[in-house]
C-alpha positions in Angstrom: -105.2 -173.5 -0.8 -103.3 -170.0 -0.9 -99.6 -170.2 -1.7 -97.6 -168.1 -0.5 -93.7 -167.0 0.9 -94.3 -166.5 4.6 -90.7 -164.3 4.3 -91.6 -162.0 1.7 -93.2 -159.3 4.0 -93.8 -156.5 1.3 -96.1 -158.8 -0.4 -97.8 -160.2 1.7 -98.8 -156.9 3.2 -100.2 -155.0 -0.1 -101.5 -158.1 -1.7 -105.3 -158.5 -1.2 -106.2 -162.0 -2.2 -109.6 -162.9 -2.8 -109.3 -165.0 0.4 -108.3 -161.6 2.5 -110.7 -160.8 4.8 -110.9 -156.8 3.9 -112.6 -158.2 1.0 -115.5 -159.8 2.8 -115.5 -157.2 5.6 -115.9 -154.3 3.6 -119.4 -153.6 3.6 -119.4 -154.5 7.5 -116.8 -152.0 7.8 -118.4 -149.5 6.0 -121.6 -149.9 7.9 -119.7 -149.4 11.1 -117.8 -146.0 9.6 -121.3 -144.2 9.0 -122.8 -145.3 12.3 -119.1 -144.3 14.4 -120.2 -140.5 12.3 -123.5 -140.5 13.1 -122.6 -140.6 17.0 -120.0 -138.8 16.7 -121.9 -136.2 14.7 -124.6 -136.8 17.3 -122.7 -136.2 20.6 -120.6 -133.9 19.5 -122.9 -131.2 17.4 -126.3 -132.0 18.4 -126.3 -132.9 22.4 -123.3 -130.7 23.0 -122.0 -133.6 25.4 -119.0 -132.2 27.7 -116.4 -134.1 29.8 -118.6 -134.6 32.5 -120.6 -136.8 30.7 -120.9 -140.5 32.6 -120.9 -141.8 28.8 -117.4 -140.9 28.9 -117.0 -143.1 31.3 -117.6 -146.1 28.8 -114.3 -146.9 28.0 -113.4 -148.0 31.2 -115.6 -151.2 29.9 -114.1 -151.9 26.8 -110.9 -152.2 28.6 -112.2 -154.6 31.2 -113.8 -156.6 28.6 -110.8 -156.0 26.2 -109.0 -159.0 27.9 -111.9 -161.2 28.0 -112.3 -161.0 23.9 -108.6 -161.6 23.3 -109.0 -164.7 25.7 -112.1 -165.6 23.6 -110.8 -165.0 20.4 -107.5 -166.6 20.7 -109.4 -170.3 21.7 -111.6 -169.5 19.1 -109.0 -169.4 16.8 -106.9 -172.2 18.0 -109.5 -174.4 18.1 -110.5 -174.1 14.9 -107.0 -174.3 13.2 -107.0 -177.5 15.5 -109.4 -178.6 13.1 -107.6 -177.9 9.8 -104.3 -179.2 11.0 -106.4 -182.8 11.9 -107.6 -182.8 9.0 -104.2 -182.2 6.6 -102.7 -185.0 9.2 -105.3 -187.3 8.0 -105.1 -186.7 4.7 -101.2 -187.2 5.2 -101.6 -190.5 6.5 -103.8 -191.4 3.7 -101.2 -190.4 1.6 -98.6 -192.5 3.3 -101.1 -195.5 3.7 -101.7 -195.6 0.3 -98.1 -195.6 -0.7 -97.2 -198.5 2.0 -100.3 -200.3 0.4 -99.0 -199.9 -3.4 -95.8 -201.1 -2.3 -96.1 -204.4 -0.5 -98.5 -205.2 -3.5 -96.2 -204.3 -5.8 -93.7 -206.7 -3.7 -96.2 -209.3 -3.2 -98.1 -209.9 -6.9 -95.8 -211.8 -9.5 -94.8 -209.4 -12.2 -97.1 -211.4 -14.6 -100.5 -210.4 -12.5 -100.6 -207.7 -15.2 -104.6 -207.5 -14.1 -104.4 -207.1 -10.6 -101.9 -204.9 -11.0 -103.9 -202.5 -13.0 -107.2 -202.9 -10.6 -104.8 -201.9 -7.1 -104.0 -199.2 -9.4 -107.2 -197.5 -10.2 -108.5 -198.9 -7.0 -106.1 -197.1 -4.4 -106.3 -193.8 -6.0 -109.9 -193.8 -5.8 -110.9 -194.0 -2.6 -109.1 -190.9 -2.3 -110.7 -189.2 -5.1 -114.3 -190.7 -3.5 -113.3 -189.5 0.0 -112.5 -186.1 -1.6 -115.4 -185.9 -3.5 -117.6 -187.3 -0.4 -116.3 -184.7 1.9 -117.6 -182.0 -0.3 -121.3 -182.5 0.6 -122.9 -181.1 -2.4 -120.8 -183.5 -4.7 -121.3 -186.7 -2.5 -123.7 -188.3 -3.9 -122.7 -187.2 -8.0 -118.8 -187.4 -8.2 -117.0 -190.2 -9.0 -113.6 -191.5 -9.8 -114.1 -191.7 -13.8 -110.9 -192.9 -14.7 -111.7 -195.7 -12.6 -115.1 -196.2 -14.2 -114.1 -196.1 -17.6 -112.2 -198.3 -17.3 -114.5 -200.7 -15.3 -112.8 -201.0 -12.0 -116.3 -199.1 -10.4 -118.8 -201.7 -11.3 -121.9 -201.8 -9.0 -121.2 -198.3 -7.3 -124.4 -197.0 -5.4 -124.2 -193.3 -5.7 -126.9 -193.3 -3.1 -124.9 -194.7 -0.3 -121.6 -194.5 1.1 -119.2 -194.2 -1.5 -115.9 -194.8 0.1 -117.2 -197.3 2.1 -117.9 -199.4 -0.8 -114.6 -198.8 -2.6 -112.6 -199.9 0.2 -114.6 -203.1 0.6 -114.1 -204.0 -3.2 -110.6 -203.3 -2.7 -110.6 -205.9 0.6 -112.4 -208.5 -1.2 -110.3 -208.3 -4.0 -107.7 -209.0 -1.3 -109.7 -211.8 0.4 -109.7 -213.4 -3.8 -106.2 -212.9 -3.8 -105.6 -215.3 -0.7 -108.3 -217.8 -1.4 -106.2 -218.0 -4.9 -103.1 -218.5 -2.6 -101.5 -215.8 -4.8 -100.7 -214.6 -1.5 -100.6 -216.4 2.0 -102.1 -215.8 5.5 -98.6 -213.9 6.7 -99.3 -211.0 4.1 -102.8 -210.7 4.1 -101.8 -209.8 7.9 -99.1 -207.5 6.7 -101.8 -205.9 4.0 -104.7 -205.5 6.6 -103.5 -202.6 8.6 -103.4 -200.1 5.5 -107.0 -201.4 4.8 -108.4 -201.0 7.8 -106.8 -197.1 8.0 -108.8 -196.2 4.7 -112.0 -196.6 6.8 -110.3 -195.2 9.8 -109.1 -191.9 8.3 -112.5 -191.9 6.8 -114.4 -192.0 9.6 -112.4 -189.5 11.5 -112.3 -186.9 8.6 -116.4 -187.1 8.7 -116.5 -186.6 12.3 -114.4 -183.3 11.8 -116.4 -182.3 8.9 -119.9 -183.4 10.5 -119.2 -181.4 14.1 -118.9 -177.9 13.9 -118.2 -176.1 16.8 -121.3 -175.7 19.0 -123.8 -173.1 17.9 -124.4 -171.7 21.4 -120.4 -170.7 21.3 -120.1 -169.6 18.2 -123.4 -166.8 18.2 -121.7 -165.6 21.6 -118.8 -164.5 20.4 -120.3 -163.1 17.6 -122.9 -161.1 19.7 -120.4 -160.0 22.1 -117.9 -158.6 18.9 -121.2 -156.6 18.1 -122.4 -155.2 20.9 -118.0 -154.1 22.1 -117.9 -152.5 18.8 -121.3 -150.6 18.7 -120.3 -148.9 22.0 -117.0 -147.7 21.2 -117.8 -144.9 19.4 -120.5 -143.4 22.7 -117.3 -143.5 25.1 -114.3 -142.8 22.8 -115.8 -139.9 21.0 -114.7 -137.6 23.8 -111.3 -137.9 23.4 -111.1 -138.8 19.4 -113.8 -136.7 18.3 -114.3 -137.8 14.5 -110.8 -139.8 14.4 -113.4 -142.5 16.5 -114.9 -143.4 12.8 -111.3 -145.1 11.6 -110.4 -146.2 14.7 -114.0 -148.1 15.4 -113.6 -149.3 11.3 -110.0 -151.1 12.3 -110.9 -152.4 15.6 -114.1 -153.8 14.3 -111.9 -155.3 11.4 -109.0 -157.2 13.4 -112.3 -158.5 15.8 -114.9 -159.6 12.9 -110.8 -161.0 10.9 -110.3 -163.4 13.5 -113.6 -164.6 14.0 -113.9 -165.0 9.8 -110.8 -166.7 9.4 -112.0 -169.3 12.7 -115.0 -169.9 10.9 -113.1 -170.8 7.6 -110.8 -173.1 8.5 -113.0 -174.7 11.0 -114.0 -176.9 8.1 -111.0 -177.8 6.4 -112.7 -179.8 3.6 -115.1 -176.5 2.3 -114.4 -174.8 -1.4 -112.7 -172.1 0.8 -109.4 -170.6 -0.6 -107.2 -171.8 2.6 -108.8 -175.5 3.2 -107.0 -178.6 3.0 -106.3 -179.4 -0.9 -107.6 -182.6 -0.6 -107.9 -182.7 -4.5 -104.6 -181.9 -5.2 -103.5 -184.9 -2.8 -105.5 -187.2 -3.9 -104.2 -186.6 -7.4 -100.8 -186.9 -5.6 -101.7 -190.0 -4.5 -103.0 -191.5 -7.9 -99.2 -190.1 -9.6 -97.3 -192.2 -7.2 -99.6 -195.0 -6.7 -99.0 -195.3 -10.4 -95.6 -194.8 -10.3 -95.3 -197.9 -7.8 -97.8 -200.7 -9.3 
């Protein structure tokens, strides 16, 4: 995820991040330059087009449909930042989960239960680390917690099923030994159940984020209709821009393709992309203080 200072303008402005869009636009934009010449070049030296062209006329539709890609862009973009911000306030209460779980162990486990101690300790963290490393798609089925399995806690681990799944019923059974050892009673295994069942639950929601993209049908739309406003701007405007149409096509083609790129970014907010949740940096978060606590 990009850091930044939202009130330092100046840098923000004339600092192109690898994450800025110009970057991945730029051949696009290009493309779009020559073509905005070549009709302008076109209508202008070759067909000798006056005022009483009807292709002058053209512009008259960009502004009519002007309105309807703002509308369609702006929903676009909220409902994909919809997306991210689900998904950093699941992450945030797995953070918090995982704290509240560390702590009423901590409060709950004599001081000499040096051994479960330690196992709550690798344990909690990770689930987060698996749930990170589960969400990434091309590491599900390889990356594991290795702290946790050099030092045994992630003993009969099936890489070729659900990952955090099985984590999080070790760390209830441990729980279940626990109270069939009456090192804790009935009242706290209550007390500890609700953290446990939220690992699965913020689980299960973070896959349905990362498993539903937004429909297909919506998504090529938009992008057809970006297309086909920008590769008739240059026929109408030409009249009155003459060859200034060719940066003026390049920058309105930019802001439209921007949104749409950044949409389909964070849209996933569990991708390698440069502005997606930092779910490894939590999860390393989460191991510090779980640490700090047991």
């Amino acid at each position: 995820m990009v850091n930044y200072n939202p009130k330092d303008w100046f840098s923000t402005i004339f600092r192109f991040h690898k994450a800025d869009t110009s970057r991945k636009l730029f051949p696009l934009i290009m493309v779009v330059s020559l073509y905005s010449a070549a009709i302008a070049y076109i209508e202008i030296n070759l067909l000798h087009l006056t005022d009483k062209s009807y292709l002058r006329n053209i512009p008259l539709m960009h502004s009519l449909l002007g309105v309807v890609i703002s509308i369609l862009l702006v929903f676009r973009t909220n409902t994909a930042y919809d997306r991210w911000w689900e998904g950093r306030k699941l992450w945030g209460g797995l953070v918090n989960n995982s704290r509240n779980l560390a702590m009423k162990l901590s409060a709950m486990l004599p001081t000499e239960e040096t051994a479960q101690r330690t196992f709550f300790r690798k344990m909690i963290p990770a689930f987060a680390h698996a749930l990170h490393t589960h969400l990434k798609s091309e590491e599900t089925r390889t990356a594991l917690f290795e702290k946790a399995i050099a030092k045994g806690h992630l003993t009969n681990i099936d890489t070729e099923k659900h990952i955090p799944n099985q984590i999080a019923a070790k760390i209830f059974k441990h729980i279940q030994s626990l109270y069939a050892e009456k090192i804790i009673d009935g009242n706290q295994l209550i007390v500890l159940n609700e953290e446990l069942r939220s690992f699965t639950d913020i689980c299960g929601a973070c896959e349905r984020i990362k498993n539903t993209p937004i429909p297909y049908s919506y998504s090529v739309f938009i992008k057809k209709f970006i297309f086909v406003y920008v590769i008739t701007l240059p026929i109408g405007y030409v009249f009155s821009l003459g060859f200034w149409v060719v940066p003026v096509v390049a920058f309105i083609f930019y802001v439209l393709a921007s949104m749409e790129l950044i949409a389909e970014e964070i849209e996933d907010p569990f991708g390698e992309d440069d502005n997606d949740v930092p779910t490894h940096q939590i999860a390393d978060r989460i191991q510090l203080h779980v640490e700090e606590i047991l």
